[in-house]
C-alpha positions in Angstrom: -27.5 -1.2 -38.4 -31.2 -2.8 -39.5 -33.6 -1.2 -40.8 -35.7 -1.7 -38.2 -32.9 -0.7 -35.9 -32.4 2.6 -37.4 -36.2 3.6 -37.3 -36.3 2.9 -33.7 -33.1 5.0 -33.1 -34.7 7.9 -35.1 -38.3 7.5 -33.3 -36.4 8.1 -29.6 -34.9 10.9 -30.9 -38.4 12.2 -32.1 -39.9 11.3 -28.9 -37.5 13.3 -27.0 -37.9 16.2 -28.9 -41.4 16.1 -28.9 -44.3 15.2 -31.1 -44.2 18.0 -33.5 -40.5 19.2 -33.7 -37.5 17.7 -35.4 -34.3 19.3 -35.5 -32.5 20.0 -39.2 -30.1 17.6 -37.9 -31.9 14.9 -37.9 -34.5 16.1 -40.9 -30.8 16.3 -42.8 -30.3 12.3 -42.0 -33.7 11.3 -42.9 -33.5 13.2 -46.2 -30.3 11.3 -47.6 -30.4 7.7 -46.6 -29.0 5.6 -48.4 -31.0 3.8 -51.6 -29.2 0.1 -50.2 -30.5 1.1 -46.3 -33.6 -0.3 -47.1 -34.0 -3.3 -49.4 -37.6 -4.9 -48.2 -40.8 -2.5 -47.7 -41.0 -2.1 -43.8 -44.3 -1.5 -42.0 -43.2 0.4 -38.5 -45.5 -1.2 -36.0 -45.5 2.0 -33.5 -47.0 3.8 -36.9 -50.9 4.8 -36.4 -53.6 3.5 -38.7 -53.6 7.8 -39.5 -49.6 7.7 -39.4 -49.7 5.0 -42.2 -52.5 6.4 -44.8 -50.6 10.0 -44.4 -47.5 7.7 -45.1 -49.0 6.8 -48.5 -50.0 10.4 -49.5 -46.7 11.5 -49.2 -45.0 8.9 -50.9 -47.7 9.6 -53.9 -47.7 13.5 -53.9 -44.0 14.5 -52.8 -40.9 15.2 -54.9 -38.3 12.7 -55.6 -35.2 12.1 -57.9 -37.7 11.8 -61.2 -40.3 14.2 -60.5 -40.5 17.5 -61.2 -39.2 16.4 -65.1 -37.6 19.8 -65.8 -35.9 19.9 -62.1 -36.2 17.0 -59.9 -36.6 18.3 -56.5 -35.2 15.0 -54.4 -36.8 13.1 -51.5 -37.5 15.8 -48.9 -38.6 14.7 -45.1 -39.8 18.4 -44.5 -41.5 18.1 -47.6 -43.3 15.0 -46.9 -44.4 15.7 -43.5 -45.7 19.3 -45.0 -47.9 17.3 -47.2 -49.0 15.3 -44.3 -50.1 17.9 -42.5 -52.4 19.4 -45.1 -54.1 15.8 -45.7 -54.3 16.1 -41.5 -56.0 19.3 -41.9 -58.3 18.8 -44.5 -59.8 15.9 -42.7 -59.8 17.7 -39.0 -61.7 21.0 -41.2 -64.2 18.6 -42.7 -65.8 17.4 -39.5 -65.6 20.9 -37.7 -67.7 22.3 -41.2 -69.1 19.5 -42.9 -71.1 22.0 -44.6 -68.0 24.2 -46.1 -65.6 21.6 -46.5 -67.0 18.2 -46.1 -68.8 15.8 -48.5 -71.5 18.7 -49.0 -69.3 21.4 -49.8 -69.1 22.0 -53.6 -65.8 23.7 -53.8 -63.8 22.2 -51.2 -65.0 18.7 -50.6 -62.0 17.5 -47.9 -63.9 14.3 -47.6 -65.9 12.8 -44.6 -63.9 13.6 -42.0 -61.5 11.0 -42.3 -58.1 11.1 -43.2 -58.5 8.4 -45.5 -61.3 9.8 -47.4 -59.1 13.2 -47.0 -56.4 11.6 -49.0 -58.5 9.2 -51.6 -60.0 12.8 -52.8 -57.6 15.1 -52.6 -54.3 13.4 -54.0 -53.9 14.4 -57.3 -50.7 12.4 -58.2 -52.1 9.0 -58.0 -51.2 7.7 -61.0 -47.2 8.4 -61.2 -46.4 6.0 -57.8 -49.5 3.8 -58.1 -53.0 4.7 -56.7 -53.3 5.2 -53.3 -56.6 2.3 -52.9 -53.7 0.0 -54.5 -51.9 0.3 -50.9 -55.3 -0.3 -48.5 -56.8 -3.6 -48.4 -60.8 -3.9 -48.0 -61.0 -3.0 -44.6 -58.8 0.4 -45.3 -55.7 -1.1 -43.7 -52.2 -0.6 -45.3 -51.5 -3.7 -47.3 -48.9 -6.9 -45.7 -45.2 -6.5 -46.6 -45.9 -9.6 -48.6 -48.6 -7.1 -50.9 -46.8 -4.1 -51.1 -43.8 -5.7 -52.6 -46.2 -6.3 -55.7 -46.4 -2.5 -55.9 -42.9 -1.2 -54.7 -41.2 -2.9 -57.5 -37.7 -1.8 -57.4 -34.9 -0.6 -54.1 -36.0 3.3 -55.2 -39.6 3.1 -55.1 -39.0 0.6 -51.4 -36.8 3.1 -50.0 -38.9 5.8 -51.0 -41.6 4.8 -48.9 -39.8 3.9 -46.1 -38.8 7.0 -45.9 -42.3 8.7 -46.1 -43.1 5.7 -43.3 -40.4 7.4 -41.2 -42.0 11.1 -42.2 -45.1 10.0 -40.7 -43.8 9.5 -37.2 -44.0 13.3 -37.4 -47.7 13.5 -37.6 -50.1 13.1 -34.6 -51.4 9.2 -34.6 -54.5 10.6 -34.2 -57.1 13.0 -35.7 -56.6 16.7 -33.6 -59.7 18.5 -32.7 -57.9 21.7 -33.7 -55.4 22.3 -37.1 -52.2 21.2 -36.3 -49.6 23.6 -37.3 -46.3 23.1 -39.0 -43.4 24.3 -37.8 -41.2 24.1 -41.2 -44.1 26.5 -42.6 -44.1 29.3 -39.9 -46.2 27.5 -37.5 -49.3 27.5 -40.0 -51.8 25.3 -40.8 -51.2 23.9 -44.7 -54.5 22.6 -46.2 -53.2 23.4 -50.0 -50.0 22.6 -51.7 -48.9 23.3 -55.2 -46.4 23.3 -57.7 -46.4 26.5 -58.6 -46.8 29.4 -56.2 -49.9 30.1 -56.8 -53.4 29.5 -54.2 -55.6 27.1 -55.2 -58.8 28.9 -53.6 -59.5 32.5 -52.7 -59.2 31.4 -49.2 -55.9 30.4 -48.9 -52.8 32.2 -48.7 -49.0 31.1 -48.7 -48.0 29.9 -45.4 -45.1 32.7 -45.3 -43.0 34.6 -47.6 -41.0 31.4 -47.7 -43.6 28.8 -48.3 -41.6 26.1 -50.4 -40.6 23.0 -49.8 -38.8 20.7 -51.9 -41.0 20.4 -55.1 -44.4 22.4 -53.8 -45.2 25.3 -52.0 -48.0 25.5 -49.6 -50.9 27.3 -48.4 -53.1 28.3 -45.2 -56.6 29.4 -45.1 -56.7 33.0 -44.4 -56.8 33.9 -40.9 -60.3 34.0 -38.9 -61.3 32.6 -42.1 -62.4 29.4 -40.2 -62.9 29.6 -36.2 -62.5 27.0 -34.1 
């Protein structure tokens, strides 16, 4: 089966199940494909231009077979699409209070409002994959297959992101009005996630008493802290 072929098997699966919801089944496939599935870097059409950059943060921030040094967590689908979700959130909190967590917030500063600019200031892992401006051109579009080749330099890295790709298809293709809530982390609303158990803000609180997955754990804002 192509590539291709298999993404569009696992997105009907997806769309039957619903937006948000993926059954361990399927999570279980995506999390151990093969390295030799995918030897080209594959940009899904149906993927959103929100889909994509979310894409990209997870293929920057998230586990894999080298990272954590001491214990290398793996690639993790729940994980990536955990991470997705708190770039999501940040960027759906930062226009609802510009003030608090926007551009004129001192301590939180989520960005603009967009995902992008969610992502370009909040990834902290940007020089271990690559940066993440490396995989936009001008315009804030992901890169040609042509140009990511340049930056996916070996059949880990490509799969890798293909597989953060098919993570994405997860997300919402566009920007909720509301958090979107993750169903992996107790049906909360990540905005944090660390490698060590420990909140990053006041604020926040672990997701649940079981707030791991793969190499970070994550963290809500405290309830009623924020009201939509």
């Amino acid at each position: 089966m192509t590539a291709i072929a298999t993404l569009n098997l696992i997105k009907s699966c997806l769309d039957k199940r619903g937006h948000h919801s993926v059954s361990l089944g399927m999570i279980s496939i995506l999390s151990v494909m093969p390295v030799t599935l995918y030897n080209e870097p594959m940009v899904a059409q149906a993927l959103s231009p929100i889909q994509e950059t979310l894409a990209v943060a997870m293929y920057l921030e998230a586990g894999s077979a080298y990272w954590p040094k001491d214990k290398p967590a793996g690639e993790n689908s729940m994980e990536k699409t955990a991470i997705g979700y708190v770039f999501l959130n940040r960027a759906v909190y930062a226009n609802k209070f510009p003030s608090s967590c926007g551009t004129g917030s001192k301590s939180l500063n989520f960005g603009d409002g967009t995902v992008y600019d969610a992502v370009k200031r909040g990834s902290e892992a940007q020089y271990v994959y690559g940066r993440f401006t490396d995989f936009f051109d001008g315009s804030k579009k992901l890169k040609s297959i042509r140009e990511l080749k340049s930056i996916l330099k070996n059949p880990i890295e490509k799969n890798r992101f293909n597989l953060c790709l098919l993570a994405a298809t997860n997300l919402p293709a566009d920007l909720p009005s509301i958090p979107a809530e993750d169903a992996n982390l107790n049906c909360k609303a990540p905005v944090y996630f660390n490698a060590e158990n420990v909140p990053q803000y006041e604020r926040a609180e672990p997701t649940g008493a079981n707030n791991k997955l793969g190499a970070h754990y994550f963290f809500s804002f405290k309830e009623n802290y924020f009201k939509f």
